[in-house]
PAMI-487668 format. One record per atom (N, C-alpha, C): x, y, z; residue in one letter; residue number from 1; atom name. Coordinates in nm, 3 decimals, always signed. Each point is the difference from the previous one (the first is absolute). Example, Ala and Ser with C-alpha at 12.3 -4.5 7.8 and 13.67 -1.06 7.14 Angstrom:
       x       y       z resn resi name
  +1.319  -0.569  +0.780    A    1    N
  -0.089  +0.119  +0.000    A    1   CA
  +0.090  +0.120  +0.000    A    1    C
  -0.035  +0.105  -0.072    S    2    N
  +0.082  +0.119  +0.006    S    2   CA
  -0.077  +0.109  +0.073    S    2    C
END
This chain:
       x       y       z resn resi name
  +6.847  +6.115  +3.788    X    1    N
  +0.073  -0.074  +0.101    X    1   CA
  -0.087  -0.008  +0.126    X    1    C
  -0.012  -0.136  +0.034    X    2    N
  -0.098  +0.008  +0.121    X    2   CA
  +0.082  +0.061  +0.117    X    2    C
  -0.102  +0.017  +0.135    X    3    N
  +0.052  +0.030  +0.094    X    3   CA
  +0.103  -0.098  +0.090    X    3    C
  +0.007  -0.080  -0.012    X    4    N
  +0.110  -0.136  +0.037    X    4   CA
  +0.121  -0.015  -0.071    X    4    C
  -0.007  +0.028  -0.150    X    5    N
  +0.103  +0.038  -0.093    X    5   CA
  +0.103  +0.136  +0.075    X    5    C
  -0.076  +0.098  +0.012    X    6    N
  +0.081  +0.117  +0.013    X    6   CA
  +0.042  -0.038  +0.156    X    6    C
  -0.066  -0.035  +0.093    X    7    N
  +0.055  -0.036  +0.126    X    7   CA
  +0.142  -0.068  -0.019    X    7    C
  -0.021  -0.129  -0.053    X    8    N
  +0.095  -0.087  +0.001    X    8   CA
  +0.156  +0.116  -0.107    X    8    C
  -0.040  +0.046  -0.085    X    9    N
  +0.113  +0.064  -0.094    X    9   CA
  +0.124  +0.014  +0.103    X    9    C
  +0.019  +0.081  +0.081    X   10    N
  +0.086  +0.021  +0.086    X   10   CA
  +0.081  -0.068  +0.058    X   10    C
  -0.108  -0.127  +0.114    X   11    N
  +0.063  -0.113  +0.031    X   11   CA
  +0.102  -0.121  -0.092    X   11    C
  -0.085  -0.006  -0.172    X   12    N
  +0.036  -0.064  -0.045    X   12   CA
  +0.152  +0.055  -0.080    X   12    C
  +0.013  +0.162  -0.052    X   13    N
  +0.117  +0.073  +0.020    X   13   CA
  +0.074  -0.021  +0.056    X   13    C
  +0.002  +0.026  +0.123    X   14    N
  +0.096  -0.005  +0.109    X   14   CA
  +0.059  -0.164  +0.062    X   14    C
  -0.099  -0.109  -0.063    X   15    N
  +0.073  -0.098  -0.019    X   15   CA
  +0.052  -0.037  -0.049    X   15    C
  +0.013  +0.029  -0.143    X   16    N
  +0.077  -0.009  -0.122    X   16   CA
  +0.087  +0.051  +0.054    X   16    C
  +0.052  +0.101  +0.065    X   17    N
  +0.111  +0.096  +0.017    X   17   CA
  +0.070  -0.100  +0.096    X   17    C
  -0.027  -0.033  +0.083    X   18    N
  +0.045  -0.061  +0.105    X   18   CA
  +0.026  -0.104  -0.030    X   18    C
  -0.063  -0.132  -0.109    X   19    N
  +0.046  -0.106  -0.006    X   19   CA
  +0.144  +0.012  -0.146    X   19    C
  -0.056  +0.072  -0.043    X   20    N
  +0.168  +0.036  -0.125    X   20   CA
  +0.127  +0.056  +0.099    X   20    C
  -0.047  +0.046  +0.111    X   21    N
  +0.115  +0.070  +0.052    X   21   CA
  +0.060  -0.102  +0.077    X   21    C
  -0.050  -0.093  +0.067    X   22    N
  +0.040  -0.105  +0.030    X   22   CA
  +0.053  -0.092  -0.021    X   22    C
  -0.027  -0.042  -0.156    X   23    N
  +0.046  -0.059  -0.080    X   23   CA
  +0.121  +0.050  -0.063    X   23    C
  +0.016  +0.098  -0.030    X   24    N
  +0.145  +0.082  -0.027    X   24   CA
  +0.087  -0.047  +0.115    X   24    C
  -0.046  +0.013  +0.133    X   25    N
  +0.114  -0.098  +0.068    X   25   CA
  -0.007  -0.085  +0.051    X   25    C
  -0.030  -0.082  -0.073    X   26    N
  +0.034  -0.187  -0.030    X   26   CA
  -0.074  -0.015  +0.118    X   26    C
  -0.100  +0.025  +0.067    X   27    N
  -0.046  -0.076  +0.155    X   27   CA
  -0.120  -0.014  -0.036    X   27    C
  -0.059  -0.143  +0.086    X   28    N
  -0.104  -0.075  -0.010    X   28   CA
  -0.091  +0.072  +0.121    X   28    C
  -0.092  -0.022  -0.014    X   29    N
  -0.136  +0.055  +0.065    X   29   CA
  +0.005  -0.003  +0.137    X   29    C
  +0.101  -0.133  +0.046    X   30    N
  +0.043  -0.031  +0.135    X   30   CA
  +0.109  +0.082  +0.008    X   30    C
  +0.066  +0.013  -0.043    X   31    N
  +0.156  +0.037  +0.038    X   31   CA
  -0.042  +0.142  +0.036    X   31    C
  -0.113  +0.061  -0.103    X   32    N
  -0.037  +0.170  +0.005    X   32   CA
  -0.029  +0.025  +0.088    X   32    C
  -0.140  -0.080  +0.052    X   33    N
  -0.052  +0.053  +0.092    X   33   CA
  +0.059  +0.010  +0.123    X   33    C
  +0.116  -0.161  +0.024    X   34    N
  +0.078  +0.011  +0.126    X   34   CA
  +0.062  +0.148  +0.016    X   34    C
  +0.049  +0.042  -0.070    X   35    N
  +0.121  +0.130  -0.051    X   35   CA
  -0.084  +0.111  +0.059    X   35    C
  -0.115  -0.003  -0.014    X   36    N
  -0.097  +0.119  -0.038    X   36   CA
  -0.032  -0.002  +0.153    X   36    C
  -0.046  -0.144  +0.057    X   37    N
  -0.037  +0.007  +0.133    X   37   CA
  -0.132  -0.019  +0.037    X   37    C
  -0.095  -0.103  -0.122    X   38    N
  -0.098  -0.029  -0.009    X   38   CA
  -0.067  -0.136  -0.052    X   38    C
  -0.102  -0.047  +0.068    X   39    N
  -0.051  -0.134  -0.039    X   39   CA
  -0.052  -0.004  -0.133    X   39    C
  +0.068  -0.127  -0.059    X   40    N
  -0.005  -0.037  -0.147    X   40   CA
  -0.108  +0.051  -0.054    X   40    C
  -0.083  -0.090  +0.055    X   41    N
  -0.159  -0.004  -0.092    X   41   CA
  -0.032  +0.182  -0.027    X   41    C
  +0.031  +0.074  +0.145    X   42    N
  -0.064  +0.110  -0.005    X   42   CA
  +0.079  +0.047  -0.131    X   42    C
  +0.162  -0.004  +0.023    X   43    N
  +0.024  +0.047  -0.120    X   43   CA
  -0.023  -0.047  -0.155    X   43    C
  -0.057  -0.122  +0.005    X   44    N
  +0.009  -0.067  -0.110    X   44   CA
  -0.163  +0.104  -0.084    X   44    C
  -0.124  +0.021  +0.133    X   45    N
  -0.118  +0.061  -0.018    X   45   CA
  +0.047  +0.186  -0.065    X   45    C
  +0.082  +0.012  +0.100    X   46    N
  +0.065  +0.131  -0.076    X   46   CA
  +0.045  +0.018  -0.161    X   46    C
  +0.078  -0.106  -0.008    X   47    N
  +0.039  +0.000  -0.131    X   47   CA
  -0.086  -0.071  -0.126    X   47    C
  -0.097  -0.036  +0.026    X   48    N
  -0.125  -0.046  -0.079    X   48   CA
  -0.105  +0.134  +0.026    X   48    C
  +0.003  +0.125  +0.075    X   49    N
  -0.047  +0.067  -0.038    X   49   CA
  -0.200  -0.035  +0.078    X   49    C
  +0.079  -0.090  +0.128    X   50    N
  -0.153  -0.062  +0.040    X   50   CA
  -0.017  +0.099  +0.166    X   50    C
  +0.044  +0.118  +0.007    X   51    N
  -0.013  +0.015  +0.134    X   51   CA
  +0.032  +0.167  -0.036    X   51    C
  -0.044  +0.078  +0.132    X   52    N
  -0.013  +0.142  -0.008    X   52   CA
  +0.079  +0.025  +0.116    X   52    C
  +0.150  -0.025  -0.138    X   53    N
  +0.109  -0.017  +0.117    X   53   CA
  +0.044  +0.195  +0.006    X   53    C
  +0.034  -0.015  +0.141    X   54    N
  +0.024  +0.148  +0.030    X   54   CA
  +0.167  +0.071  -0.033    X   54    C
  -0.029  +0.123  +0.000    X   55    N
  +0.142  +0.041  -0.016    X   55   CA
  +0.066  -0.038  +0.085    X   55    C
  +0.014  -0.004  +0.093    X   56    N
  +0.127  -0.059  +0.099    X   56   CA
  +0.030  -0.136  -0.012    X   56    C
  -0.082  -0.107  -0.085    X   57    N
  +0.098  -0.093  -0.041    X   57   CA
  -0.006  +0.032  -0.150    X   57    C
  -0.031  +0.082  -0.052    X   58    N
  +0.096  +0.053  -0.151    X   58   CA
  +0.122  +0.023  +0.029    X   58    C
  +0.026  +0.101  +0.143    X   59    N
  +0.090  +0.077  +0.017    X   59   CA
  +0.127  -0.103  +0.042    X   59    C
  -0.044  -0.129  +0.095    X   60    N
  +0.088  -0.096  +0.023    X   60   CA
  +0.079  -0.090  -0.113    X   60    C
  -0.087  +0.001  -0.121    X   61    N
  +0.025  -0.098  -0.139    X   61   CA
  +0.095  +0.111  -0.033    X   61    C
  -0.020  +0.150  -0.016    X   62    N
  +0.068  +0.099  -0.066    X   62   CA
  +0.188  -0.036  +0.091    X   62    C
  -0.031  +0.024  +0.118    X   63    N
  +0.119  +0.042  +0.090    X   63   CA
  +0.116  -0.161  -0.095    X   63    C
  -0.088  -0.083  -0.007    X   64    N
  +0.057  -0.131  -0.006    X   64   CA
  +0.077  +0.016  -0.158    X   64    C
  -0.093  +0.068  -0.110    X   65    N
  +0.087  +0.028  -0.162    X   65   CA
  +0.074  +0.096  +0.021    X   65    C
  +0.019  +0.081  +0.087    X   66    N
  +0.050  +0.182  -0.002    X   66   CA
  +0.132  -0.058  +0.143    X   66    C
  +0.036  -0.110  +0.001    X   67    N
  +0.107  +0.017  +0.113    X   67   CA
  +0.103  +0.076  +0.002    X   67    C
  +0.047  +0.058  -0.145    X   68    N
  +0.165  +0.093  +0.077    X   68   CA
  -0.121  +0.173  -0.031    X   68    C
  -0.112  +0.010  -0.046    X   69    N
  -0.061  +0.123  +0.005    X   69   CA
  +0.010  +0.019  +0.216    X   69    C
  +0.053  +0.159  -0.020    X   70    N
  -0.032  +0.061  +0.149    X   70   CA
  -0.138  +0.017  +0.029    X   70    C
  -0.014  +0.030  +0.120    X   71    N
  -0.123  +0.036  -0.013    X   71   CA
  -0.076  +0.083  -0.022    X   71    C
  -0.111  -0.058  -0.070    X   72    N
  -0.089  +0.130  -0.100    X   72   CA
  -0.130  -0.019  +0.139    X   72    C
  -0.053  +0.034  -0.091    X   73    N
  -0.171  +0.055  +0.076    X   73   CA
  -0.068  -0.137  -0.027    X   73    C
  -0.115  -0.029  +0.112    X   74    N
  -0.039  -0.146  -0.022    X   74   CA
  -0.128  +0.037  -0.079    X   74    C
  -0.054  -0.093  -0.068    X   75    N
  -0.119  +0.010  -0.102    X   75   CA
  -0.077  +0.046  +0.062    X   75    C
  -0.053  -0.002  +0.130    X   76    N
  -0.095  +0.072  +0.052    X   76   CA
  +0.033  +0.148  +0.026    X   76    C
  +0.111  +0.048  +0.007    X   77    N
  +0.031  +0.151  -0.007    X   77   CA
  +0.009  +0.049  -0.133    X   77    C
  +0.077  -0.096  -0.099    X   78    N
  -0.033  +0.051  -0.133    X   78   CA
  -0.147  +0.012  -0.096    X   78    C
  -0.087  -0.128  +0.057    X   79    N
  -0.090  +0.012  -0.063    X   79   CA
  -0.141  +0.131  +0.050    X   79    C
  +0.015  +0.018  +0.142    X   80    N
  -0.038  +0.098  +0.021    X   80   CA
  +0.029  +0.154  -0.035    X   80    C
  +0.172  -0.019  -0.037    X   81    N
  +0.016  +0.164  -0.031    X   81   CA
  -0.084  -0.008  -0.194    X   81    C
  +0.010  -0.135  -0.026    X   82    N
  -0.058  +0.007  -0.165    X   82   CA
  -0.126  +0.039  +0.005    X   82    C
  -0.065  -0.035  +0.055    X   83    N
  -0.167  +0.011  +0.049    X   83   CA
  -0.013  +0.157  +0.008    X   83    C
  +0.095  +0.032  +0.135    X   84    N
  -0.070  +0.136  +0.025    X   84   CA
  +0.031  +0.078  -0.100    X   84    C
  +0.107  -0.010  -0.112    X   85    N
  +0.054  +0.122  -0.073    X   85   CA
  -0.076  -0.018  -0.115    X   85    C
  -0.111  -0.135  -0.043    X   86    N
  -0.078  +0.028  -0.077    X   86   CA
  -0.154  +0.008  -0.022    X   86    C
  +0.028  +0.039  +0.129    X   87    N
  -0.154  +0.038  +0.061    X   87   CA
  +0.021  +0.145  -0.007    X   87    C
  +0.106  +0.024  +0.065    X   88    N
  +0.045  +0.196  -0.014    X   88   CA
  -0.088  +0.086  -0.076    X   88    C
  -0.086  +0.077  +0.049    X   89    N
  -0.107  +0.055  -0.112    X   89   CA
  -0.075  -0.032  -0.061    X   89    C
  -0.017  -0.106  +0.015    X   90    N
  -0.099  -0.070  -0.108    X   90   CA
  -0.105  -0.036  +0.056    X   90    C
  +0.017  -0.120  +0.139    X   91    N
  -0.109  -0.017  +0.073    X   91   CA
  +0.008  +0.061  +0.200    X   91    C
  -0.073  -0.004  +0.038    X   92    N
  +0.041  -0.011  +0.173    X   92   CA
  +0.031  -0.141  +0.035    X   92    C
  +0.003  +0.010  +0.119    X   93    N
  +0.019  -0.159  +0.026    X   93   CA
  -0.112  -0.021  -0.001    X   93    C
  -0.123  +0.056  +0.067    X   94    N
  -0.124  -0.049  +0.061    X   94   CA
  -0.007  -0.034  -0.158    X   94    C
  -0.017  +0.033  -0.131    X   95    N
  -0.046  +0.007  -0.131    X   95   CA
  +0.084  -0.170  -0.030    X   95    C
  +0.116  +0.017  +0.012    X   96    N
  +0.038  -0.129  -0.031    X   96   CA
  -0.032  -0.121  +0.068    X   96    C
  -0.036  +0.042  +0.123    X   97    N
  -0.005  -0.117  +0.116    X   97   CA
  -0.157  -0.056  -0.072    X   97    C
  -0.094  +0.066  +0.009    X   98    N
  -0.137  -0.033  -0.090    X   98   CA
  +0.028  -0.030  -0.125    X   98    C
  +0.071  +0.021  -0.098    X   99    N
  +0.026  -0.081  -0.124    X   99   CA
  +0.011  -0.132  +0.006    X   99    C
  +0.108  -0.026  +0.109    X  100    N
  +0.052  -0.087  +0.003    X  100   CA
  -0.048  -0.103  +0.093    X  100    C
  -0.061  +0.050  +0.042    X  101    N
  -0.110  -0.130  +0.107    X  101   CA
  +0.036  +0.000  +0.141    X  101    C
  +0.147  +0.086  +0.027    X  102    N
  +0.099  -0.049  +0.141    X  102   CA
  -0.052  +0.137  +0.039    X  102    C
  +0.044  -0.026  +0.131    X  103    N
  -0.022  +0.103  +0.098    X  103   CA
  +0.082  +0.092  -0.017    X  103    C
  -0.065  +0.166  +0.071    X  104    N
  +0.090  +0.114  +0.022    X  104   CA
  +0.101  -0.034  +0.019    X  104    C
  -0.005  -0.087  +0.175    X  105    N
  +0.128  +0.014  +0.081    X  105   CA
  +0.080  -0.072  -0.058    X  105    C
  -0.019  -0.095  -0.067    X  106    N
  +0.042  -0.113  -0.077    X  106   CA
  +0.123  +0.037  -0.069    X  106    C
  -0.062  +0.093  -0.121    X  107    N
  +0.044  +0.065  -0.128    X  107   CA
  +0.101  +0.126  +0.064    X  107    C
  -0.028  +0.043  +0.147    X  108    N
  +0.074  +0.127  +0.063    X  108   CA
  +0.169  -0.091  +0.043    X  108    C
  -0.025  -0.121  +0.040    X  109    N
  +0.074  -0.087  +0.074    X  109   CA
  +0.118  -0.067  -0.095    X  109    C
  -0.075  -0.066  -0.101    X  110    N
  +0.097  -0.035  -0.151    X  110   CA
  +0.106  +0.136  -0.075    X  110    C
  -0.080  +0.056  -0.025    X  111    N
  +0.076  +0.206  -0.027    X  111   CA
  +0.084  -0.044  +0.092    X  111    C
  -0.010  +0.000  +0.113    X  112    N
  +0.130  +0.057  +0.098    X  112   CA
  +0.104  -0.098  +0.038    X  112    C
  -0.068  -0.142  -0.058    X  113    N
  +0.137  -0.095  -0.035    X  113   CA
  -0.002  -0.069  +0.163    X  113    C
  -0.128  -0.007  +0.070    X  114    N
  -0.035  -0.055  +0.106    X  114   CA
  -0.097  -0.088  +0.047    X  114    C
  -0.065  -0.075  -0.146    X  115    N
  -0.038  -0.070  +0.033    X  115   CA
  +0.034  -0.108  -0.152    X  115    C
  -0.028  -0.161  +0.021    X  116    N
  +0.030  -0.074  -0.078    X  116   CA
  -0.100  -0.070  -0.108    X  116    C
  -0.001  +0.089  -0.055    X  117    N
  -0.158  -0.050  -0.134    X  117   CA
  +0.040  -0.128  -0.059    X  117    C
  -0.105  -0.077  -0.053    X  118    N
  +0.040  -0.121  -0.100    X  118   CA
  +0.003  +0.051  -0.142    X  118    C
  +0.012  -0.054  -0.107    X  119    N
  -0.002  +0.013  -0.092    X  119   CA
  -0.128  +0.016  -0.063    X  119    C
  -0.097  -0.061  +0.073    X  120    N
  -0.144  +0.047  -0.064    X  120   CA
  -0.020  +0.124  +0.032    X  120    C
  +0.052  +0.078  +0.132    X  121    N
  -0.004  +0.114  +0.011    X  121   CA
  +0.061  +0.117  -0.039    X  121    C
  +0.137  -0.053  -0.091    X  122    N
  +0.047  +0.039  -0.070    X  122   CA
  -0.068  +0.013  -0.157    X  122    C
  -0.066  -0.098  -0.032    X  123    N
  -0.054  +0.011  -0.118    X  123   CA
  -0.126  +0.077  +0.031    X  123    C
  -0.065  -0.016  +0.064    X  124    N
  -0.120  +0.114  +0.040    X  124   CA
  +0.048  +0.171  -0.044    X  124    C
  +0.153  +0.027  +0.116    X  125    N
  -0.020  +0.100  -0.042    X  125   CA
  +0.026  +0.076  -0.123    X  125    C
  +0.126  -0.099  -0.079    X  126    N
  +0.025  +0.047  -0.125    X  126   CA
  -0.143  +0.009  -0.082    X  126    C
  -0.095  -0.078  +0.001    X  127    N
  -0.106  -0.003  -0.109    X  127   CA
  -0.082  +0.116  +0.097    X  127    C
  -0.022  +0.070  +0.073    X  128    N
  -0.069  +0.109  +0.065    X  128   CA
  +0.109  +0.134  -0.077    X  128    C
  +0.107  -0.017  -0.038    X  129    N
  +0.103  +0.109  +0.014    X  129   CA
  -0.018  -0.014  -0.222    X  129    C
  -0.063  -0.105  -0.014    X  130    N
  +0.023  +0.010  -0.139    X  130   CA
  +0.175  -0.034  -0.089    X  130    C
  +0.068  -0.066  +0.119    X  131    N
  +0.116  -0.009  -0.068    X  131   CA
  +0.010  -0.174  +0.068    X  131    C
  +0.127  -0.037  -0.056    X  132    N
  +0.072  -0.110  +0.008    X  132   CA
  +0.033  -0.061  +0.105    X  132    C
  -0.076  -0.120  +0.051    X  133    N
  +0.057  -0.032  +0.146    X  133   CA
  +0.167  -0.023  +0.069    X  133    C
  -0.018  -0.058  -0.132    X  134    N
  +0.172  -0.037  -0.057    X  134   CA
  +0.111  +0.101  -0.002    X  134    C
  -0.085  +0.059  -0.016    X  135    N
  +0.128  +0.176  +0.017    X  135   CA
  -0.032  +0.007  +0.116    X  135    C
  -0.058  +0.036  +0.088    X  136    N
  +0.032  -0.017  +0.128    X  136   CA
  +0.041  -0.042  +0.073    X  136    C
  -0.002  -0.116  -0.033    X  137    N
  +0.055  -0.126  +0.066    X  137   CA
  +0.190  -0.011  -0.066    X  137    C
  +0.013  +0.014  -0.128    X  138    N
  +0.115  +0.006  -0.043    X  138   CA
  +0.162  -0.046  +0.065    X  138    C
  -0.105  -0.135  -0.032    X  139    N
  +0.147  -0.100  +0.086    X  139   CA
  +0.130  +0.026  -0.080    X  139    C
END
């Protein structure tokens, strides 16, 4: 699998996810994105899987399928507590942050559910961690 293949895996995942879920409720690309609170095209680039769209508009598409769910933890707090608990022993951060190409503070900042990674940075770190980006991400 080239290196563009495994990049894209994630993005193109997580669009699949997003455009079936959409489609489960009957709304057009316009109607979504109005709902969601975002310009078409961008979402239309989201859901083709053409952009290194960040968790906080995962987290906005999510809020939009999950309306009578209370509130949970936003993808950026969940995907950081996934990160750090499977790094737990295995690597440091500094160890993962160099696997993975991103910075210390970077990789210290995502863990703590304070800063907003894209999905390439999400796929970075799962393939540094040896596991599933997709489980991390686990829309």
């Amino acid at each position: 699998m080239s290196e563009k293949e495994i990049k894209n895996r994630l993005r193109l995942a997580c669009a699949q996810h997003v455009k079936e879920a959409r489609l489960k409720l009957n709304l057009s690309q316009i109607e979504f994105a109005k709902l969601v609170g975002m310009d078409r095209s961008y979402y239309a680039r989201v859901e083709a899987g053409r952009t290194n769209t960040s968790l906080d508009t995962l987290d906005k598409i999510r809020g939009l399928l999950f309306i009578t769910v209370p509130r949970f933890p936003t993808l950026v707090e969940e995907v950081g507590r996934r990160i750090s608990v499977a790094r737990e022993g295995r690597f440091s951060q500094e160890a993962l942050s160099e696997a993975a190409g991103l910075g210390l503070f970077y990789v210290g900042r995502v863990e703590r559910g304070v800063t907003n990674p894209g999905l390439d940075q999400i796929e970075a770190i799962g393939t540094a961690l040896g596991i599933s980006s997709l489980d991390l991400l686990a829309l």
